[in-house]
Structures are given as structure tokens and as C-alpha cells.
C-alpha positions as a printed Julia matrix, in Angstrom:
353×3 Matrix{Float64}:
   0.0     0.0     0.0
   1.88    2.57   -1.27
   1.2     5.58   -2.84
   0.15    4.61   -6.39
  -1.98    2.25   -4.19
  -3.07    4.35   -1.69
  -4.46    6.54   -4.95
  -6.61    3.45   -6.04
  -8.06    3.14   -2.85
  -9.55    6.11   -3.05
 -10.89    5.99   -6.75
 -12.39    2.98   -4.84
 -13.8     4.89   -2.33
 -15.23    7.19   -4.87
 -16.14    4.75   -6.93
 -16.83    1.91   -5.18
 -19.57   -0.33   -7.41
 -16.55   -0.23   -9.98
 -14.33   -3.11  -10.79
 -10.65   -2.9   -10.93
  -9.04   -4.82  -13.62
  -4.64   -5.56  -12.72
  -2.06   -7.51  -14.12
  -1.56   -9.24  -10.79
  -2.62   -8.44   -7.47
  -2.22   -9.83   -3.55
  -4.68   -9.32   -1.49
  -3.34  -10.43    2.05
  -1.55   -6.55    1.38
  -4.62   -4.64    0.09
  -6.3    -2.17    2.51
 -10.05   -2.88    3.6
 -11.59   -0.51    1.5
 -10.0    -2.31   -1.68
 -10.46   -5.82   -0.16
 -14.23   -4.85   -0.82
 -13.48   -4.35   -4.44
 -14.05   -7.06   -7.26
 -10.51   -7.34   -8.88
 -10.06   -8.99  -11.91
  -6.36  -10.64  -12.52
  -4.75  -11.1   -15.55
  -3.0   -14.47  -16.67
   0.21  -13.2   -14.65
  -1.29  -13.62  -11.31
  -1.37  -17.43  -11.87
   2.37  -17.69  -12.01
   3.96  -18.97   -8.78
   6.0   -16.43   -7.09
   5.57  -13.87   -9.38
   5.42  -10.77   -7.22
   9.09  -11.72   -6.25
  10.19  -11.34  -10.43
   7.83   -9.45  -11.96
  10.02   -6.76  -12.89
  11.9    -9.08  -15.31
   8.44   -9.24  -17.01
   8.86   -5.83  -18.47
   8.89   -6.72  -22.02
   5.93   -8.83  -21.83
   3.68   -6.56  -20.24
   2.64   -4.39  -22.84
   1.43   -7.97  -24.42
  -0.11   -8.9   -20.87
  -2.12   -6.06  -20.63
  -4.15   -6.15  -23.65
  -4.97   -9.92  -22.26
  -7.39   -8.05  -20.11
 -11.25   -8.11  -21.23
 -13.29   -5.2   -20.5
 -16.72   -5.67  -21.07
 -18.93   -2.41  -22.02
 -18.45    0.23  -20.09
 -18.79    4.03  -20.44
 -15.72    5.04  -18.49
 -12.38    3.49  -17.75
 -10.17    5.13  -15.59
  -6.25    3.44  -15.68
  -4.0     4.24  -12.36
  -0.57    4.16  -14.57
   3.2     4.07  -13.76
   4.13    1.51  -16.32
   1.58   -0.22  -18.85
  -1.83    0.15  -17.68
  -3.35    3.13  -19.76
  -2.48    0.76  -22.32
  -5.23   -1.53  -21.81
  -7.74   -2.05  -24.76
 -10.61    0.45  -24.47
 -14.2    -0.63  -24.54
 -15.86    0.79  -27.84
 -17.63    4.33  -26.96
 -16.02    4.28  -23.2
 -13.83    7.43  -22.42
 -10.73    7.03  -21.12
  -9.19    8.62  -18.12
  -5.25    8.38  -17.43
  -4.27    8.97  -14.11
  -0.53    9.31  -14.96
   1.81    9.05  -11.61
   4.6     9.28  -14.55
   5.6     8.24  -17.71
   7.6     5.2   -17.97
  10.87    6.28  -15.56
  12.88    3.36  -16.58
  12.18    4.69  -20.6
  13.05    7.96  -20.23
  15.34   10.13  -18.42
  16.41    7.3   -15.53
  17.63    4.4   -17.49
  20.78    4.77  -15.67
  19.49    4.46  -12.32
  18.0     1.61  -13.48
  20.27   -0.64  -16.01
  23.63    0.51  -15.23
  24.45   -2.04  -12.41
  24.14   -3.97  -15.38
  27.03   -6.23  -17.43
  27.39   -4.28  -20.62
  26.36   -7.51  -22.69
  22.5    -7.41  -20.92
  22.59   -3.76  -21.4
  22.51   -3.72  -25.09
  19.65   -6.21  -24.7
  17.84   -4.09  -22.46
  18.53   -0.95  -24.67
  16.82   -3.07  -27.81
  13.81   -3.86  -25.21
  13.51   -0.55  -24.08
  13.61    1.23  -27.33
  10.46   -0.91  -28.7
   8.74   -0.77  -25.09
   9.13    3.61  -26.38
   7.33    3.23  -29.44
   4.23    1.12  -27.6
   3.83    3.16  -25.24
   3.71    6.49  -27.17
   1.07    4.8   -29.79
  -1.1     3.83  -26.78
  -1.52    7.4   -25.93
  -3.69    7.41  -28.54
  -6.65    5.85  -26.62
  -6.35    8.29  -24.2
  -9.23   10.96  -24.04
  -7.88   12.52  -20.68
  -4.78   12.59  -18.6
  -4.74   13.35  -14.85
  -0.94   14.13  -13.62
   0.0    13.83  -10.03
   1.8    17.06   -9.62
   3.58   19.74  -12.04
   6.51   17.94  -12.42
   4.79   14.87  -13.75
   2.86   17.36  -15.97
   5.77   18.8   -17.54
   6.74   15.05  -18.62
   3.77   14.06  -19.93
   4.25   17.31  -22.23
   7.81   16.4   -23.08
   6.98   12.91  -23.74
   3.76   12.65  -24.81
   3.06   15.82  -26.7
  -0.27   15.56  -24.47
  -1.42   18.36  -21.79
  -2.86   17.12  -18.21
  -4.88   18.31  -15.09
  -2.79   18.33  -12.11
  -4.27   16.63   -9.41
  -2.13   15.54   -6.17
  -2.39   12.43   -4.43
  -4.48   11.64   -1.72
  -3.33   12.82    2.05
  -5.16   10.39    4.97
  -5.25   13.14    7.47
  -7.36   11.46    9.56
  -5.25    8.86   10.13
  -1.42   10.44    9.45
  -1.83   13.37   12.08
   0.63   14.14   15.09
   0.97   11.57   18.1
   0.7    12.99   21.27
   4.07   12.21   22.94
   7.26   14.91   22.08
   9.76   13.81   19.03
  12.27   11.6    20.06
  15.4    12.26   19.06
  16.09    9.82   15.69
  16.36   10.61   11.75
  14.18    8.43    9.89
  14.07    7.57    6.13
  10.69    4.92    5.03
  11.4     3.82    1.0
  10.82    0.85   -1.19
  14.47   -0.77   -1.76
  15.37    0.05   -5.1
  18.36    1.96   -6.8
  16.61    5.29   -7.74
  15.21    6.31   -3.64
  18.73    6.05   -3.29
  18.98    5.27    0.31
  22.74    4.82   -0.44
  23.49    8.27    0.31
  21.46    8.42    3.41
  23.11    5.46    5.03
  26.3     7.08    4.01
  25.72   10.12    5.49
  25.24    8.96    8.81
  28.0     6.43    8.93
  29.69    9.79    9.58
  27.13   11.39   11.66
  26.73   10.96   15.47
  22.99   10.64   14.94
  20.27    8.02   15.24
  18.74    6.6    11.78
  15.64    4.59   11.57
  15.5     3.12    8.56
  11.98    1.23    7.48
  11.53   -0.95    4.35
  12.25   -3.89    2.12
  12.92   -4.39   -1.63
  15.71   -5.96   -3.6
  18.67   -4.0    -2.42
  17.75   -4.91    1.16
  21.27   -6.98    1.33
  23.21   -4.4    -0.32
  22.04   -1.46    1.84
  22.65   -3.38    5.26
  26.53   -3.64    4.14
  26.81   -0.13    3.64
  26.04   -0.16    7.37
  29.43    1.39    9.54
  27.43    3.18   12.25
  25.53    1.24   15.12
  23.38    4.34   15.17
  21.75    3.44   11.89
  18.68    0.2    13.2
  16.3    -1.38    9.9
  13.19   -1.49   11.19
  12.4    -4.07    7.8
   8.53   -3.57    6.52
   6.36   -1.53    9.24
   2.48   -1.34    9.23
   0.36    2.02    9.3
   0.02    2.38   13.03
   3.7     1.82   13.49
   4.51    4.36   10.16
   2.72    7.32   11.88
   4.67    6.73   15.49
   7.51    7.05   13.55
   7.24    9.83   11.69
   5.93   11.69   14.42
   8.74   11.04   16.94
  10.96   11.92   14.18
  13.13   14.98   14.36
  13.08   15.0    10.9
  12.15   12.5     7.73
  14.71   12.0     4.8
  13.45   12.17    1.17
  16.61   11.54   -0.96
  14.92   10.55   -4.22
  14.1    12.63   -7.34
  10.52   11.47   -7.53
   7.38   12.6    -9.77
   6.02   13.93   -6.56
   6.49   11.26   -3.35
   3.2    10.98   -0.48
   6.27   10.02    2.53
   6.68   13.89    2.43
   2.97   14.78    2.95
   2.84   11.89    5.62
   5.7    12.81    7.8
   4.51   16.65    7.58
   0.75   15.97    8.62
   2.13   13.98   11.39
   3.79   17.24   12.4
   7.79   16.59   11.46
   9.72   18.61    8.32
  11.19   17.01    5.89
  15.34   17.53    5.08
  14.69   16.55    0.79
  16.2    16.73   -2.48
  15.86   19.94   -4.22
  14.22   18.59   -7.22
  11.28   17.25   -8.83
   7.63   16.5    -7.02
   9.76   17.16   -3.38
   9.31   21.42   -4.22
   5.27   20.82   -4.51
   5.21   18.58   -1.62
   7.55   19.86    1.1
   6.14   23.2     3.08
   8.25   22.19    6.06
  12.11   21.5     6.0
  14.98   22.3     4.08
  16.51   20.77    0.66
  20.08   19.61   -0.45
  20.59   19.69   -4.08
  23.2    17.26   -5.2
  22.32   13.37   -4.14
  25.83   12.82   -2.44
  26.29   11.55    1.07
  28.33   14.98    1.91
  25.06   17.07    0.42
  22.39   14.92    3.05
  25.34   15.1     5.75
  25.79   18.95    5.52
  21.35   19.54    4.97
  21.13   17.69    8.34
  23.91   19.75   10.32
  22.11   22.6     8.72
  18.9    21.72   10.03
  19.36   21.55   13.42
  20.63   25.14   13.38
  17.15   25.99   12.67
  13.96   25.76   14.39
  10.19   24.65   13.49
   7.17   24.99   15.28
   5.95   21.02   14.62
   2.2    22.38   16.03
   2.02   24.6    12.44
   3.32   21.72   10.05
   0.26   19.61    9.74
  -2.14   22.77    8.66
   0.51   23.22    5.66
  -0.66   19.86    3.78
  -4.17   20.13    4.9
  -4.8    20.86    1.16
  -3.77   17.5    -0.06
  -6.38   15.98    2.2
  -7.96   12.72    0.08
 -11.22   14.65    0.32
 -10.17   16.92   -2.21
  -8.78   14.34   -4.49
 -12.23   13.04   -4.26
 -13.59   16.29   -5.41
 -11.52   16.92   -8.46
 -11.43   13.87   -9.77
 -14.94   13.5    -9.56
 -15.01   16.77  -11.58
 -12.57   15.57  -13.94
 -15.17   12.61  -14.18
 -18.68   14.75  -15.15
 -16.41   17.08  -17.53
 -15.04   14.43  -19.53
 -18.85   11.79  -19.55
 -20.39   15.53  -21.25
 -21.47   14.9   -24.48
 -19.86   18.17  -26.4
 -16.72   16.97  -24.8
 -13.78   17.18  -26.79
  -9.72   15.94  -26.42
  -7.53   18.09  -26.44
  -3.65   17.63  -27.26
């Protein structure tokens, strides 16, 4: 449940007679609102073990996603990162594209990807990724409207796609991520999938040369890797955490770290509504979603080292944070997109580029 998830969940909530239609799904991880949901799995789900490889599935998922039946219907709205506004369109349904970002791994972050790569499987992957380009810029085509989760993501979809979008931010739980009642405690705490690009490297880094407490929560592939760059017995992983224990911890946080250039991140607006600031990269969806902290603006262990030695020369009043996000609240997700909804369904509607 994270936060291309936690979006879904509330399209479900908004839409909740709907059915959601996914390449693969588990739903031991799936939050009660979606457990209510009929989901519809595509061939992939029947492979044994295959939320453990599915990422080397990327060239087949273009192919795996047209698989997908969708009987008539007047509206489909597609929650895509990777290949699902690709799905085949219902004749006479409109088609909504929530967009949390075109393709990362096809353009602009290959590296971060496919450089720890032998150069032999890179050539293969650059082959792969060059026809995975062309698909997905044809399927833009059946497209009527594209939602973007922030500005940055906007300016992408203009670069890439040659296609404008309404900006719509992703949904804040302020009911639930809101401050705890006991004072900060006095720990640094980073919460991130395990992959190259939230490059937790630099964090760990950092504080191997800090005399400072890091919490560290999360799992993913470069789990192993990350431990070893361990030197510090101030730095504890916490491995996967649930909800209750995610807001504890961002609230007894002096502050969260946000090291990643992302299309726009939630752990920013969920450490701030729990009343902590946020020490982030300068760059992409971090300047929309960060009203309370500082930023560095290289992603170097020296830059996060130096941002945190800087930020505890300054103070915050933590009581003031949580009003700051109160605008990303889910309600108001609700609210536009539903508006989004009734402009496109009008009949003298019309796509634009």
C-alpha cells in the first residue's frame, strides 16, 4: 500500500460499485476498503512467485495487458506508472489516465536503473527498451484525458507525450497520518521501497559519519546491499512496518529523509501531517510537496550530511506543520477527480492535445 496504491483506494472509495481490472494483485496486502473491491487478474497472477520477479516481465507486459477483457463500459479510468493506460478500451467508453509518470525506466532514468548492469544485458535491455518507447507512445492514442500527479509529472507528460494534463495531487489520509501525542524523540528516519533510484545509499552514508540516530523502514531488492553499507551502530532497519507503526515514527521523528528525485512522493505529505519537516532533495515533485524542512541539491552523502547539520541550526514549530498539507487531504482528491469525471462523460466533450 503505497502511494500509487493508496491513490486506487480512493478511486475505490469514490467509486466503489466499480471493478478494478490488474495484471496481478495480492490481497493479504490490500487495505479494507479495496479488499471490498471485485478485482479482476490477468494471466500473470497465476504464475507462482511472481510478485518476487515481476520486474523481469517488463517486455511482456505491454502484451499482458491487452490480455485483459473489459466488457462495455462508459468510463475506464487506468491508475498508470508503467503499462496500464495501455489496456484495450471498450468501444464508446472514455478514457481517463491517471498518470503518476511516464515510464521512468524509458526515459530520463535508465541509468538508475540498467547501469548495475554487465554491458552484454545492457545492449539487450537498450533493444527492449527502445520498442517498449514506441508502444507506449502509440497507446496514448486511446487516451481521451490525462490526470498528472503534480507539475513535475505534468511537464513530462508534455515532453513525452506531446499531451497536456490536469494536475491533481495524491491523496493525504489526514485522519489517520496526524501528530501523536508524545514529544519527538530524538532519531532521523528515512521509510522507502528498496530500489536503486530512492537512493537510500546516500542516506546510510551520510550517517556512517554522523553521530545521529537513523531509523531506517523498508524492504525491496537492495535490502542486502544497503545493510553492508552499514558502519554506524546508530543506523537500526526497522524491515517492513504497518500504518500504526509508520505514523509513530514519523511523528517522533526529528526530521524525515526524502533523498529521491521522484514525480512527486506521499512520505513527504505523511511525515509533515504527522507534524515533522522534511530535510529533501531539491528537485522534482519534493518542491510541490515539502512546506516544512529544508533541501540539499546534489544526491551525495556529503550534500544529506551537511542539509542535516544545517537543520538543526534551525527551528520549526511542529504544532504549524500539519495545517501546511491540509490541502492535499484525500477529500479533495475526491472532489476533483470527480469533476474531472462529469467534464469528460459531457457529451460536447472534446480531447484536447
Amino acid at each position: 500500500m503505497r502511494g500509487g496504491e493508496k491513490v486506487l483506494e480512493a478511486m475505490a472509495e469514490l467509486y466503489p460499485d466499480a471493478v478494478i481490472y490488474t495484471l496481478f494483485s495480492d490481497r493479504k496486502k490490500l487495505s479494507p476498503s479495496l479488499k471490498k473491491m471485485r478485482i479482476v487478474n490477468s494471466f500473470l497472477n497465476l504464475l507462482p512467485g511472481i510478485r518476487k520477479f515481476y520486474r523481469w516481465l517488463l517486455p511482456i507486459l505491454p502484451w499482458a495487458i491487452r490480455t485483459i477483457e473489459i466488457p462495455e463500459a462508459d468510463l475506464v479510468i487506468s491508475s498508470s506508472h508503467c503499462v496500464a493506460k495501455g489496456v484495450r478500451i471498450p468501444a464508446g467508453a472514455r478514457h481517463i489516465c491517471y498518470c503518476h509518470t511516464p515510464m521512468r525506466y524509458l526515459y530520463g532514468f535508465e541509468g538508475v536503473y540498467f547501469d548495475r548492469y554487465p554491458s552484454i544485458l545492457r545492449t539487450l535491455i537498450r533493444a527492449v527498451l527502445s520498442g517498449l518507447r514506441h508502444w507506449d507512445k502509440a497507446v496514448n492514442g486511446a487516451v481521451d484525458f490525462f490526470i498528472s500527479n503534480s507539475e513535475n509529472v505534468r511537464g513530462r507528460i508534455r515532453e513525452y507525450y506531446n499531451r497536456d494534463a490536469a494536475v491533481i495531487y495524491p491523496p493525504l489520509d489526514t485522519e489517520f497520518f496526524k501528530p501523536e501525542s508524545t514529544l519527538p524523540g530524538d532519531y532521523y528516519f528515512i521509510v522507502s521501497a528498496f530500489v536503486p533510484y530512492k537512493r537510500l545509499d546516500i542516506v546510510i552514508e551520510a550517517f556512517n559519519g554522523l553521530d545521529r540516530r537513523l531509523l531506517v523502514a523498508g524492504q525491496g531488492p537492495l535490502e542486502k546491499k544497503y545493510k553492508n553499507l552499514r558502519k554506524s551502530e546508530k543506523i537500526s532497519f526497522l524491515g517492513g512496518v504497518d500504518d500504526a507503526a509508520l505514523r509513530k515514527l514519523y511523528a517522533g521523528a526529528r526530521a524525515v529523509l526524502f533523498p529521491a528525485f521522484e514525480d512527486f512522493g506521499i512520505v513527504p505529505l505523511e511525515a509533515q501531517a504527522c507534524g515533522s519537516p522534511v530535510i529533501a532533495l531539491g528537485r522534482g515533485g519534493a518542491l510541490e510537496s515539502v512546506k516544512t524542512g529544508i533541501y540539499f541539491n546534489e544526491q551525495t552523502p556529503e550534500a544529506v550530511k551537511k542539509a542535516v547539520l544545517e537543520f538543526e541550526m534551525k527551528t520549526f514549530d511542529r504544532s504549524e506543520i500539519p495545517g501546511k498539507v491540509a490541502a492535499f487531504d484525500k477529500r479533495h482528491f475526491k472532489d476533483r477527480l470527480a469533476a474531472c469525471v462529469r467534464r469528460v462523460m459531457q457529451p460536447e466533450f472534446q480531447r484536447g492535445a
